[in-house]
C-alpha positions, 0 to 999 in steps of 0.5 A, a space after each residue: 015712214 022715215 026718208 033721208 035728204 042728201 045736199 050734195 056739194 060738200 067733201 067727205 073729211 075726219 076719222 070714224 068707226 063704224 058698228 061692230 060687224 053684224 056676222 061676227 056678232 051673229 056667231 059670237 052670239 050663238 057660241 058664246 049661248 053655247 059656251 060654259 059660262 060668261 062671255 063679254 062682247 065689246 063694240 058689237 053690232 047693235 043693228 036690228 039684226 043682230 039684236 033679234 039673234 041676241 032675243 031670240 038667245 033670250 028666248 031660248 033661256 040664255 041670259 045676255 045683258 045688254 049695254 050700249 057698248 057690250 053685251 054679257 052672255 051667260 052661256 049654259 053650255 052646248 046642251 043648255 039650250 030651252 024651248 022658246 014660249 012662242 015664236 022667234 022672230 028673226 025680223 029682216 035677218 037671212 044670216 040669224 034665220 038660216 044660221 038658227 035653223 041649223 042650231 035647232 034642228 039638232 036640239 030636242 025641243 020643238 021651235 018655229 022661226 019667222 020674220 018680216 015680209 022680206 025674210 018670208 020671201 027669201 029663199 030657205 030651202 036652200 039649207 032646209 033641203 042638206 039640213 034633211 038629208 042630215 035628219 032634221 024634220 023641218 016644216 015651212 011654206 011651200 015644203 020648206 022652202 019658205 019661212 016661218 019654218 016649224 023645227 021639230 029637233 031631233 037626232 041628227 048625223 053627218 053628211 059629206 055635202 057639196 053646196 052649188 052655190 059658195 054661201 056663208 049661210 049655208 056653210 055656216 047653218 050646216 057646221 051648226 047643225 053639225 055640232 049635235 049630229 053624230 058622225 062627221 061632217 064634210 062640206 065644200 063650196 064651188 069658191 071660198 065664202 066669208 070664213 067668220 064661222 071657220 074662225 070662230 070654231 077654232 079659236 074656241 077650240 071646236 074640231 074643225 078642221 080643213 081637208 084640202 078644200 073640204 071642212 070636216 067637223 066632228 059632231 058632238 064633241 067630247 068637251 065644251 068650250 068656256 066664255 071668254 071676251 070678244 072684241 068685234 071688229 068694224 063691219 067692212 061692209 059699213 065701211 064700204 060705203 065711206 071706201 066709195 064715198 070718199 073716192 068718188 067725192 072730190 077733196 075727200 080724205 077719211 080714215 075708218 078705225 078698227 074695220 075687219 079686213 077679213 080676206 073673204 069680206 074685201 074684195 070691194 078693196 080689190 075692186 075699187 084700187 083696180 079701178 084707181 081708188 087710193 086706198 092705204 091699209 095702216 096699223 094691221 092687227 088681230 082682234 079674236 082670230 079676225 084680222 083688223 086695221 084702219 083704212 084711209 081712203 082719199 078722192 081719186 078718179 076712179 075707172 071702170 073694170 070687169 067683176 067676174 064670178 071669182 070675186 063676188 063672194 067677198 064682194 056680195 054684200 058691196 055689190 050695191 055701193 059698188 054699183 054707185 061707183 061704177 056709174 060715176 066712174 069713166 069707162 064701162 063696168 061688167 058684173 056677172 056671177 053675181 045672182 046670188 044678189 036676186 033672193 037679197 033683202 032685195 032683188 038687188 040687181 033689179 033695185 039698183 039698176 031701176 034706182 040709178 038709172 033714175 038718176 041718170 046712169 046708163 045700166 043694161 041689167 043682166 041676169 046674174 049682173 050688169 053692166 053699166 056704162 060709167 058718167 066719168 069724173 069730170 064736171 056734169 058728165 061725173 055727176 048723177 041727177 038728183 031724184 025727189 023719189 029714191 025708194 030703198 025697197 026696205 033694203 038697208 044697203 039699196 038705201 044708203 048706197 043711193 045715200 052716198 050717190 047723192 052726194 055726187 048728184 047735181 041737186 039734192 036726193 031724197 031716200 024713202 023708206 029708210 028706216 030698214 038702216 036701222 038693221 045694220 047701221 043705226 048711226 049711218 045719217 049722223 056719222 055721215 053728216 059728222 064727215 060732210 063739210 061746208 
């Protein structure tokens, strides 16, 4: 099992990129599959997740060529889509799996999905229950509710459809499944999730289109859209964890090239420069329809503040590097609105609270958030207590959040179980070490 070993001490210093953003690799995967003709994908996401979308296209009769720096997709077309040899498996990827299910709902072929342990918990009745109203014939665990999920694919119709909950996800899988239905399709969110299939929609050309707070998309559009080359922009959420460690390590200076900064994804900047952080935003630009920019962040003496349900969905994936900062930071930190972090890779909330508190902060879990009370910057009362058993709970983000908050402990971490990194960000130790200096 791999483990991580952090040596605190040293200021985090130098220019980085991180992996292209995982969700924008995910959609530019799936239309491009969908797209007439070749497409080129360069600086894309070459984490686990994203790889298990790129085989299940595969599997799904698409020809994607893989490179280390590009992958070519050879699209066959909205209808070119065949049924798989077996089962996909879609490893630890909410995003692929319920994006996946919307798609296929819509074809004429029978497919199931699957996943590892942590997929086969996650709630997925949560897009099976819209995704019935609108025709589909989906079997799973417990009604639907649970992976793996059996899609029978059929005839599908629009739906005028509410979510409770703002969620990428759900949209997302419902604007797919949107795609083969016949009629039109409307769906609204209590708040604004991240807004990358929006994006992607209309720089292809697909009819969607945005009705005062409500999508509405055209189902089975009269014409196709071509492949084209697609430049992913860095992952934000990659980048969060230098955002925060650079601020809360003092003599830290480091610039992130090339990061997305989509507005629904970059809260945690809203966040983190209310709470004292110096963050500059340089060299704005747009790289397919995504807006982009390099980051430089330095060490500043950071203050606690109150997150309320308006900012978690741009910060729901932030949520556990957040949580470092805030127990390092002076004063007091409230989170609430956020159970969404509950049916995560983890049980966030509770991985976080239990792992921090192991290394001295002081936390009260809350059931949709916590509140933690900051050790402040300033010599032993700034610092976390090292720990020989910090446990990633196979949670990518859990593990390199505890990463970053042993840089600021007073002896060495040790991370367990750290090889789930590997689903969104392959290099993290190496490009970590390339920051650290003596």
């Amino acid at each position: 099992m791999a483990s991580l070993t952090i040596t605190p001490g040293r200021a985090l210093t130098g220019t980085l990129t991180v992996p292209g953003d995982k969700s924008v690799t995910h959609r530019a995967i799936i239309l491009t599959s969908l797209a007439e003709g070749e497409s080129r994908l360069s600086s894309y996401c070459r984490g686990e997740d994203c790889l298990n979308t790129m085989r299940a296209f595969q599997a799904l009769g698409i020809r994607i060529d893989e490179q280390p720096d590009a992958l070519r997709v050879h699209g066959k077309g909205m209808w070119g889509l065949r049924e798989a040899d077996g089962p996909i498996d879609c490893g630890n990827s909410g995003t692929g799996t319920r994006l996946l299910t919307g798609l296929l709902a819509g074809q004429d072929f029978f497919t199931i999905l699957t996943g590892d342990e942590s997929i086969r918990r996650r709630p997925m009745g949560r897009v099976v229950k819209p995704l019935r109203e609108m025709g589909a014939v989906i079997a799973g665990r417990k009604g639907g509710e649970l992976a793996p999920l059996a899609i029978t694919g059929t005839r599908l119709h629009g739906i005028d459809y509410t979510s409770p909950v703002a969620s990428a996800q759900i949209k997302s899988s419902l604007l797919f499944a949107g795609l083969f239905a016949e009629g039109i399709m409307r769906f609204r969110e209590p708040r604004l999730s991240r807004d990358h299939t929006e994006r992607m929609f209309q720089s292809f050309g697909i009819p969607l289109r945005q009705d005062g707070g409500t999508l509405v998309l055209q189902g089975r559009p009269s014409s196709g859209w071509t492949g084209r080359a697609i430049v992913i922009p860095g992952d934000f959420s990659a980048a969060a964890f230098f955002l925060v460690g650079a601020s809360i390590i003092p003599g830290s200076d480091v610039t992130i090239q090339n990061v997305g900064i989509n507005p629904t994804r970059t809260g945690l900047i809203d966040v983190l420069t209310a709470m004292g952080a110096k963050i500059d935003v340089l060299n704005r630009r747009d790289e397919a329809g995504e807006p982009v920019a390099d980051l430089r962040v330095r060490s500043a003496a950071l203050k606690g503040v109150t997150v309320g349900p308006e900012l978690i969905p741009q910060t729901i994936d932030e949520f556990p590097i957040l949580c470092v900062a805030a127990a390092v930071a002076e004063g007091e930190t409230t989170i609430s609105g956020a159970e969404e972090l509950r049916v995560k890779e983890s049980d966030r909330i509770a991985t976080m609270s239990a792992e921090l508190k192991a290394m001295g902060a002081q936390i009260t879990e809350l059931p949709d958030g916590m509140v933690i009370r900051g050790l402040g910057q300033a010599g032993k009362n700034g610092r976390l207590l090292g720990t020989l058993a910090g446990q990633s709970h196979g949670d990518h983000r859990v593990a390199m959040s505890l990463a970053i908050g042993g840089l600021t402990a007073n002896t060495s971490t040790a991370v367990a179980d750290t090889g789930c990194v590997d689903t969104s960000f392959p290099n993290f130790e190496r490009t970590l070490a390339s920051l650290l200096t003596a």
